[in-house]
Every structure is written in C-alpha cells, then in structure tokens.
N, C-alpha and C positions, 0 to 999 in steps of 0.2 A: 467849451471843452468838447474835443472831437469823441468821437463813441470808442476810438481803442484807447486813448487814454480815461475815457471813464470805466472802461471794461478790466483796466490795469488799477487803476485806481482800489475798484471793487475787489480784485485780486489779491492785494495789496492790505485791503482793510480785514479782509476774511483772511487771509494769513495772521498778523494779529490778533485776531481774536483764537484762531485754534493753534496757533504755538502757546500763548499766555495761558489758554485752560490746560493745552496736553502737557506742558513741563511743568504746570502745579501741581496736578495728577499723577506724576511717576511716582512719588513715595509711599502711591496709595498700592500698587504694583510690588513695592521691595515687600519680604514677607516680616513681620513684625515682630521677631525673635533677631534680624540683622538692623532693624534701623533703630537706631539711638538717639534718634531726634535731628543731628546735624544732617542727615539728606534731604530730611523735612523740609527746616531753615533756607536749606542753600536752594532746591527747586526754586522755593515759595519766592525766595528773594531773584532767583532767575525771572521766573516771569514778572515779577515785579519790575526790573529790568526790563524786559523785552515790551513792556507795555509804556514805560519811561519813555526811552528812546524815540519812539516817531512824536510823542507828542511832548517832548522837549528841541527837536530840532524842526517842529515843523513851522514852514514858511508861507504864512496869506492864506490859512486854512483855518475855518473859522468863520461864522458869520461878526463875531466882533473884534476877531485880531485886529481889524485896523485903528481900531476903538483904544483897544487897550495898549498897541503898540507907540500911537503917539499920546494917548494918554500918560503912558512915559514919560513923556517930558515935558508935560503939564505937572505933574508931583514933582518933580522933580527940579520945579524950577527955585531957584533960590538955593541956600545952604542949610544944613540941615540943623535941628532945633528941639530941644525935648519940647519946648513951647508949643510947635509946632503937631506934635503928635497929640495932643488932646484939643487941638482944634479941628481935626479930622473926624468924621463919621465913622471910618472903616480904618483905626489906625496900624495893624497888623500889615495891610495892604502897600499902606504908605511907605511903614517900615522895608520891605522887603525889596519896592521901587529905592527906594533912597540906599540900601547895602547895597544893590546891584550897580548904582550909578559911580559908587566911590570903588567896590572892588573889578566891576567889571567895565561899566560905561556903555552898556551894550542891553538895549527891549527884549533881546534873543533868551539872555539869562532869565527874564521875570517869568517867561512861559516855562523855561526849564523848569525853576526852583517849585513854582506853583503847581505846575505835575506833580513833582517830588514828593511834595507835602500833601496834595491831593491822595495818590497814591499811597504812600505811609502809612497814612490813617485808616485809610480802606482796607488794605493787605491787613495790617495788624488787628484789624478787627473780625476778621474774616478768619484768621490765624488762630483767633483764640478759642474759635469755634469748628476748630477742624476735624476734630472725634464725634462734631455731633451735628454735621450738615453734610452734605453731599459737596465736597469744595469746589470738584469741577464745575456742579451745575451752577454755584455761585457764582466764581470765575467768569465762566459762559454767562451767565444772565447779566451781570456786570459791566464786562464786554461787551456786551451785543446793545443793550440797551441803553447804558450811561456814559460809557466810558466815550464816547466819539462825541457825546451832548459838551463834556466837559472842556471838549475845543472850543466851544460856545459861549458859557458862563463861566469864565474861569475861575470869578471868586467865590460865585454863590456854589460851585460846586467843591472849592475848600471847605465852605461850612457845612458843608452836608457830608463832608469825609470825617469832620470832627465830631460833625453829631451821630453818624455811624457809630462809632469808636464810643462816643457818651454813653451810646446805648445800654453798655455793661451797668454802669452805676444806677441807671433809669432803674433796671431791672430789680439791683440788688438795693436799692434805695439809701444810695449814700449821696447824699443831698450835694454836699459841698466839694466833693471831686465832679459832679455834675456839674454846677453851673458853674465850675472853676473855666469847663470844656464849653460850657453852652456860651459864658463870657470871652473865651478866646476865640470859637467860633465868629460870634459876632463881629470882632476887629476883624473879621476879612468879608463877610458881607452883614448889614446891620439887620436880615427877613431870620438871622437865627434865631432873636430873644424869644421869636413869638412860640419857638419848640418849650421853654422854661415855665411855662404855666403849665404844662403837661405831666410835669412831677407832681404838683398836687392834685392835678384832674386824675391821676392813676394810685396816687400813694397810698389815699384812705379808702378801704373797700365799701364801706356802709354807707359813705359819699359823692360814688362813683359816678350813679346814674346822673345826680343833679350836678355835681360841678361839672361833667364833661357838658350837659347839657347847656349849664351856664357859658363857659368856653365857643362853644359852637354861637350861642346866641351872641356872643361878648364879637366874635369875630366877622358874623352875618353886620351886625351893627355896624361892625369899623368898614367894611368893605362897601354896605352898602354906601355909607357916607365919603367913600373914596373921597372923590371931589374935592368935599368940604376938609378933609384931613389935610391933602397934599394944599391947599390954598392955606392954612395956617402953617403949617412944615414949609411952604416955598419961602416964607418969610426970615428963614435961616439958611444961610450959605450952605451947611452942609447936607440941606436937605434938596439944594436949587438942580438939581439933574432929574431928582424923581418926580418934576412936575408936570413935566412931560406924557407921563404915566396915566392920564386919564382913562375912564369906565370906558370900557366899552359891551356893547349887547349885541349877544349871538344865541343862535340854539343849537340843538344838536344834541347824539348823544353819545359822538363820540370818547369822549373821557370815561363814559359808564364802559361802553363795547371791549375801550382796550384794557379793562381794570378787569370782567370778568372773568379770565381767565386764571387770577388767583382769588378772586373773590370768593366765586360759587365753590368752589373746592375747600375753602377753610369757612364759610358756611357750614356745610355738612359735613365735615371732619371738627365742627370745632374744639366739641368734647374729648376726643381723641389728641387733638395736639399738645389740649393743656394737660392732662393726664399722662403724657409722654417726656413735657416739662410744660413748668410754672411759667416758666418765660414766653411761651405762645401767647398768653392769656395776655400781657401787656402788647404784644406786637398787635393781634388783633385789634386792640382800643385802638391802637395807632392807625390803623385800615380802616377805620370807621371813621376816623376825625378827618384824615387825608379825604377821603370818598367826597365828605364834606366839603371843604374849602377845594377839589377837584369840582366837585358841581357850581359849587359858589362862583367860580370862576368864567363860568358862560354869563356871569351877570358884571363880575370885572375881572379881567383877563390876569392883571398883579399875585388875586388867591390862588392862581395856580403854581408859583414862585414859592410857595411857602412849604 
C-alpha cells in the first residue's frame, strides 16, 4: 500500500466512525417535547446503516477474509442436511454459509449477513440504554475500538454482539432468556459458553467473593493446561482447527496499560456508579474477571479471546 492510498484509506475509516456517532447523536439535538420516539429509531437505525455498508461490501480487508471467504466452500460442500447441523461445532455459522449458497451462491453475502447480525445486536443493545449513557460516546468507543476488529473475527464478534445484548437479563437475573442468548451465541463461535458460569458467579450476593474466585481458579486451571485440553479435543473433528492453538509465553504489560484508562476511574468512582444504578455493580465483576483471563493471556495467548 502506497502512503496516499493509506492516508485515504485512514480518511475513509475516520469518516465512518464520525458520520455513525454524529447521525446517532442528532436526536439528542431535537428538543424533547417534538420527539416522539420515531427520529430516535430512524437516526439510530441510519447509522446503524452507515456502519453496515462498508463492512458488508468490503473486499480482501481483514486479516482473515481470505479464511473465511474460501472457508465458504469448505461448509458448503455437499447438500445440506439437518444431520448435518448437529455435527458442527458452531452450527448457526454453518447455517447462514449454507442459506447463502442456496439463495445467493456468492462468500460476498456471508460478510454482509454477519455484519447485520453483528450490528443488530449491538445497536439494540446500546438502544436500550439511551436515557441512561452517553450514546455518542458509546457509538464512538465502539467504532473506534471494536467495530474495524470485527473485520477480523467475524464470528467470535457475533457472539460478543449477542452477549452484549444478554447482558440485560445477566442484570435483571432472568436465567433462561440468558442462556437461551448465551446458547445461540455459542452456535456462531463455541469461546461464548465460558460467559454462562457468570450468572451464578454474580447471581448470589453472600457467594460472590468465592464462586468468582472459584471461576478464576476453574479458568487459570484450563488454560494453564492448554496443551493437554486441545490434544484430548483434537481427537474430535469438530475440534481439529483449534489445535493449532498452542500456549504460547510472553511478558509485558501491555494489556494492563491499555485497560487503565477505564480501570482506575471506576476504581475510585466505584461507590458512586453503583449508587447511580445497581447495574454498574455487575459490570464491574465483569472488569475484574476480564482483567483476569486479560493477564492469563501473556501465559496463553487463546484467554484473551474470551
């Protein structure tokens, strides 16, 4: 890449991110005695759009487009089979390659649709909380930070749009709309289950300290023993891609440095968020367990995936 096409490029990418936050933003603008909710909607679902678009038509951008694009016609080989969908790891995945072969016949549609639904679940989660966050700055940190990863990972950032979205019930503690989400999650990448032990490490207050602590422990175990895991799991087809996967050892402390900057701030505000609402108080455990298998991670590279 010559430097005016990367200087376009960047141009190009920072467009995207401040059209998608400012046309979320304008209804924040109308005075709230004329909006009735549909300018809300239609913004919300503009940028929602405007963030679709480049990454439903984009072509060879991606460190694993070319992965997933002839991975395409690896799922797809053969006719299709309800048989066939509960011999897959990730059968949501499978599903959506195999709609697109019969209506479309074209790799082009699996990025669209996979945005879409990426997107979806994000927007609406984000939506539901729009009297009670800053939207743009969500939008914006969204953008800036996840939304371009998601050319990357495309399925594992399906399931992190759906467990976004779960997070409501985590809160309100309705079990079985939870893992109804945390199970469909999973059929698009299989690193979601491990969020579903998180309902009981948060659920009961007077057993907080020890099952989270269990959790943590239960996870240092599995990772540490990488290795050994993926060599029993190799021994099943659905597991034969993750074997590849081995430990690897690094230092650093980078992961702490870029976490900081929300860290220390809800440190010393903790008291104050929860007391603003109840719902901080579960996000924080959540900041704590992540930090967790974020560090775990300089000992096998996989915990940071989670």
């Amino acid at each position: 890449m010559n430097e005016v096409s990367f200087w376009l490029s960047v141009l190009f990418y920072s467009f995207i991110i401040i059209a998608t936050t400012a046309v979320a933003i304008i209804p924040k603008m109308i005075p709230a005695h004329r909006d009735n909710g549909v300018s809300r909607r239609a913004f919300f679902a503009a940028s929602l759009i405007i963030a679709w678009i480049p990454a439903a038509l984009r072509y060879g951008i991606g460190t694993d487009y070319t992965n997933y694009f002839y991975g395409y016609y690896t799922r797809t080989l053969g006719e299709f089979s309800f048989g066939a969908i509960f011999e897959k790891l990730e059968p949501g995945y499978y599903l959506i390659n195999m709609l697109v072969k019969y209506l479309f016949g074209s790799p082009q549609v699996v990025f669209a649709l996979a945005a879409l639904i990426m997107l979806i679940f994000i927007y609406v989660a984000l939506y539901r909380q729009y009297d009670e966050i800053n939207i743009g700055l969500a939008i914006l940190i969204f953008m800036s930070l996840f939304y371009f990863s998601s050319y990357n990972i495309v399925r594992q950032y399906m399931a992190v749009a759906i467990i976004l979205f779960a997070y409501k019930y985590l809160i309100e503690k309705s079990f079985w709309k939870y893992l109804m989400l945390v199970l469909l999650a999973t059929c698009f990448h299989a690193s979601a289950i491990f969020v579903l032990p998180i309902y009981f490490v948060l659920r009961y207050e007077k057993l907080k300290f020890w099952s989270m602590g269990l959790f943590i422990v239960i996870a240092v175990v599995i990772f540490s023993q990488y290795d050994n895991f993926l060599t029993i799991l190799g021994q099943y087809d659905q597991f034969q891609r993750y074997v590849g996967y081995n430990s690897v050892y690094q230092v650093g402390i980078g992961r702490i440095l870029e976490r900081l900057p929300v860290l220390v701030p809800v440190f010393f505000l903790r008291k104050k968020l929860i007391a603003h609402n109840r719902a901080n108080a579960v996000f924080i455990d959540l900041l704590i367990i992540e930090l967790f298998t974020a560090l775990f991670s300089y000992v096998n590279v996989s915990a940071n995936r989670i």
